[in-house]
C-alpha positions in Angstrom: 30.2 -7.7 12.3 26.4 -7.2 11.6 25.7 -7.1 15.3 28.1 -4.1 15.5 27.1 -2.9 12.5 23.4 -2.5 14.0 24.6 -1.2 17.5 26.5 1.4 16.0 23.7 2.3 14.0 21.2 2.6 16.6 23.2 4.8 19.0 23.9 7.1 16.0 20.3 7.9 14.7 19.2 7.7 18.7 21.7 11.1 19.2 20.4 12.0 15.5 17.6 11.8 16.6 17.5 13.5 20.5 19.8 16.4 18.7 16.6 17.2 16.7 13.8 16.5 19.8 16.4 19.4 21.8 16.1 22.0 18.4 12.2 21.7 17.8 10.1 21.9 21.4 7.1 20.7 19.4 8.9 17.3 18.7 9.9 16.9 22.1 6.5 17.5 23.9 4.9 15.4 21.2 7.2 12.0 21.4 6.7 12.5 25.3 2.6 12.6 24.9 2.3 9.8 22.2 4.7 6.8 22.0 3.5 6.0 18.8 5.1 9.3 17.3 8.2 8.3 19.2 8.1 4.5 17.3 6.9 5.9 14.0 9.8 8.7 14.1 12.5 6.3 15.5 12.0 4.0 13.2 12.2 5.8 10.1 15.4 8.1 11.3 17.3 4.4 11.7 16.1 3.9 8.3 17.3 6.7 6.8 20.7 6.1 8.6 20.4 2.5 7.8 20.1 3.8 4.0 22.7 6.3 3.8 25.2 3.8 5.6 24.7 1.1 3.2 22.5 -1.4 5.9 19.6 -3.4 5.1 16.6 -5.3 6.3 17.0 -6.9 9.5 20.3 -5.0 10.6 18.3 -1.6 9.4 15.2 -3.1 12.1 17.2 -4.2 14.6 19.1 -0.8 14.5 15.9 0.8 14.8 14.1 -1.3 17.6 17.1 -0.8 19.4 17.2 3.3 18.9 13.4 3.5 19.8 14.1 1.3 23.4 17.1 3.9 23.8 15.3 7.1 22.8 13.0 6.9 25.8 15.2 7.4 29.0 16.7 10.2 26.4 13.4 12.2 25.9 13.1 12.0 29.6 16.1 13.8 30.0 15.3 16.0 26.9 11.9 16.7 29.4 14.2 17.1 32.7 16.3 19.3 31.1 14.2 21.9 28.8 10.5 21.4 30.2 10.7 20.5 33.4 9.3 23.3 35.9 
């Protein structure tokens, strides 16, 4: 149940999170420069999911380790797809 819990977490605030890298260009080309604005932001959007839904501690960390190892193939997308030449 936790395990679930987390998983289902993590894919929601990684598409949270890649909805709002596709809106704001600045987010996107920053998270693709620096990985440690990409860890710092993914982590905190799980948390704020995490909070909203009720999760704590380690399934809130898990949840957001697990968005932040899934957010990179999707911010090279996000760059394929908007800033690409």
């Amino acid at each position: 149940m936790l395990l679930s819990m987390m998983l289902i977490l993590a894919i929601t605030s990684t598409l949270l999170e890649l909805m709002i890298a596709a809106k704001i260009p600045a987010w996107r080309r920053l998270s693709a420069k620096s990985p440690l604005f990409n860890l710092i932001n993914s982590l905190f959007i799980s948390f704020v999911m995490g909070i909203a839904f009720g999760a704590a501690g380690l399934v809130a960390m898990g949840a957001g380790v697990i968005s932040t190892v899934l957010s990179v193939p999707g911010y090279q997308f996000l760059y394929w797809n908007y800033d690409s030449p």
